[in-house]
N, C-alpha and C positions, 0 to 999 in steps of 0.2 A: 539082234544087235551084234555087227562084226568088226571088229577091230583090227588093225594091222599093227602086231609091234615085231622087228627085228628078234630072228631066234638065234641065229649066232654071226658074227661077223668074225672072218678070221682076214690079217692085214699081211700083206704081204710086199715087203720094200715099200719105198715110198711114192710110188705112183700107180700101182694098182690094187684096187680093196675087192675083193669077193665079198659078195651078199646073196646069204640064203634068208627067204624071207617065206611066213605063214599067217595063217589067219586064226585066230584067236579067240571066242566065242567069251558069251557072257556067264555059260556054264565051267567055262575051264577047259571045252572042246578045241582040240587043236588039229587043223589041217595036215598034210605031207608038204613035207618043203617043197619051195618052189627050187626048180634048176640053178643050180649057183650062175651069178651071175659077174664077168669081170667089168668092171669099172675105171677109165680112164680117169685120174685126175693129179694134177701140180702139188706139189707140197705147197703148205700155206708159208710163207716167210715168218718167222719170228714176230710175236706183235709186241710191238712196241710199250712196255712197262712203264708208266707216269713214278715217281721216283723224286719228282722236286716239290718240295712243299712250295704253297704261296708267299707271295710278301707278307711281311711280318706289317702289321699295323703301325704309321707313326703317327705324334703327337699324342703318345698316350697320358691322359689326366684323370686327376681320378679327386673329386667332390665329395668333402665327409658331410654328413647328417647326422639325424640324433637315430642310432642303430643301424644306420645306412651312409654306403657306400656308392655314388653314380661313376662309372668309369665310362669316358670317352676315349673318342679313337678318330686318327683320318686314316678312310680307307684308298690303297693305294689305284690310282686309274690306271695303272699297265695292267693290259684285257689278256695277253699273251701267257703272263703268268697266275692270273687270277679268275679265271673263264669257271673254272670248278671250286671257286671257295665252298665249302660247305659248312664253315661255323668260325666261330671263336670261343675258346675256355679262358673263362677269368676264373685266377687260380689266386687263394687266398689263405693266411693262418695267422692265428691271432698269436702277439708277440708275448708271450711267454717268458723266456730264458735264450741267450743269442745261441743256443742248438737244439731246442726244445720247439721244434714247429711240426704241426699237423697241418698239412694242406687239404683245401676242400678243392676241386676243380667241380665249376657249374660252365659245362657248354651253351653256350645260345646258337641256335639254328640260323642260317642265313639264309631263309627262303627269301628274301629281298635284303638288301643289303642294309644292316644296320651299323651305328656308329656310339649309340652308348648301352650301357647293361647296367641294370639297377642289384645292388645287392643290400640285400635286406638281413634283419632277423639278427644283426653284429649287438655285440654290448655297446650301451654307451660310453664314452670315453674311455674309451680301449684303442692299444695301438695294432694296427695289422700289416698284415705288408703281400701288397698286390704284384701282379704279375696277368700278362696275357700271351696267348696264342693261338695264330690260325691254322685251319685244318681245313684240308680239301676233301672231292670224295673217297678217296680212296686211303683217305686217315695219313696223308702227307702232313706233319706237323710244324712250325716253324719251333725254333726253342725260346724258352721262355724267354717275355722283356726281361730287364731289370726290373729289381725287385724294390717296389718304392715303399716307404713303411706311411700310413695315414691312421690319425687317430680319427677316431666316430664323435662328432660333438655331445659333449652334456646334456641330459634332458635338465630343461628345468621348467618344467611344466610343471606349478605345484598339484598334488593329486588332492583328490575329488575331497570336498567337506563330509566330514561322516556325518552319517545321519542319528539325530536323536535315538535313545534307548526309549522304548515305550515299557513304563511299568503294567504290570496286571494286576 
């Protein structure tokens, strides 16, 4: 089994590269290089850096529950600046003291384009205060909406009848 990998390449300005190249065994056996060889080729141009995050989501709403929170969204149709979304973070911290917040940020994947995210697992009747943002692939963020405060309704589901004590 022989393998070809590059044993040294040395670069010389930017339009011609020397390559010396060997052959490489499955013991660790290495060939004598081959004849240096020069190589014509063009600088590549700069490639172009993506740099702008997506459209930020509008119509954001957000539906309390009893320990849940459903956050909607309309997603924007300009394909130009939205071609690469790759998600959305709803970012959330329960109201505490007005400087006392711990954010949680849970991303949702955009392998198809979604428009609500369910958030689970909140206290009941607690207040929190929501926020979102999109991110593309290459981790372009947009910055966070406004941040809305939503209380989680009351359970009031009375809990289960105990059951009788059985004497022995």
């Amino acid at each position: 089994n022989v393998t070809s990998t590059p044993s040294s390449i040395r670069v010389v300005g930017y339009d011609t590269r020397y390559v010396k190249v060997s052959h490489v065994d499955t013991f660790g056996g290495e060939s004598e290089l081959a004849p240096e060889t020069g190589i014509s080729v063009t600088p590549i141009n700069p490639v172009t850096v993506d740099t702008t995050p997506p459209d930020q989501r509008t119509d954001i709403s957000y539906t309390p529950g009893v320990g849940q929170v459903t956050v909607s969204w309309t997603n924007s149709t300009d394909t130009t600046n939205n071609s690469d979304i790759a998600g959305i973070t709803v970012r959330y911290a329960k109201i505490s003291s007005p400087s006392n917040y711990t954010w949680v940020d849970i991303p949702f994947s955009f392998e198809e384009p979604i428009s609500t995210a369910n958030i689970t697992g909140l206290i009941p009747l607690s207040g929190y205060n929501f926020s979102i943002s999109t991110y593309d692939k290459v981790q372009n963020r947009t910055e966070y909406s406004t941040s809305t405060q939503v209380t989680t309704l009351a359970d009031t589901t009375a809990p289960p009848r105990p059951v009788a004590p059985i004497v022995a």
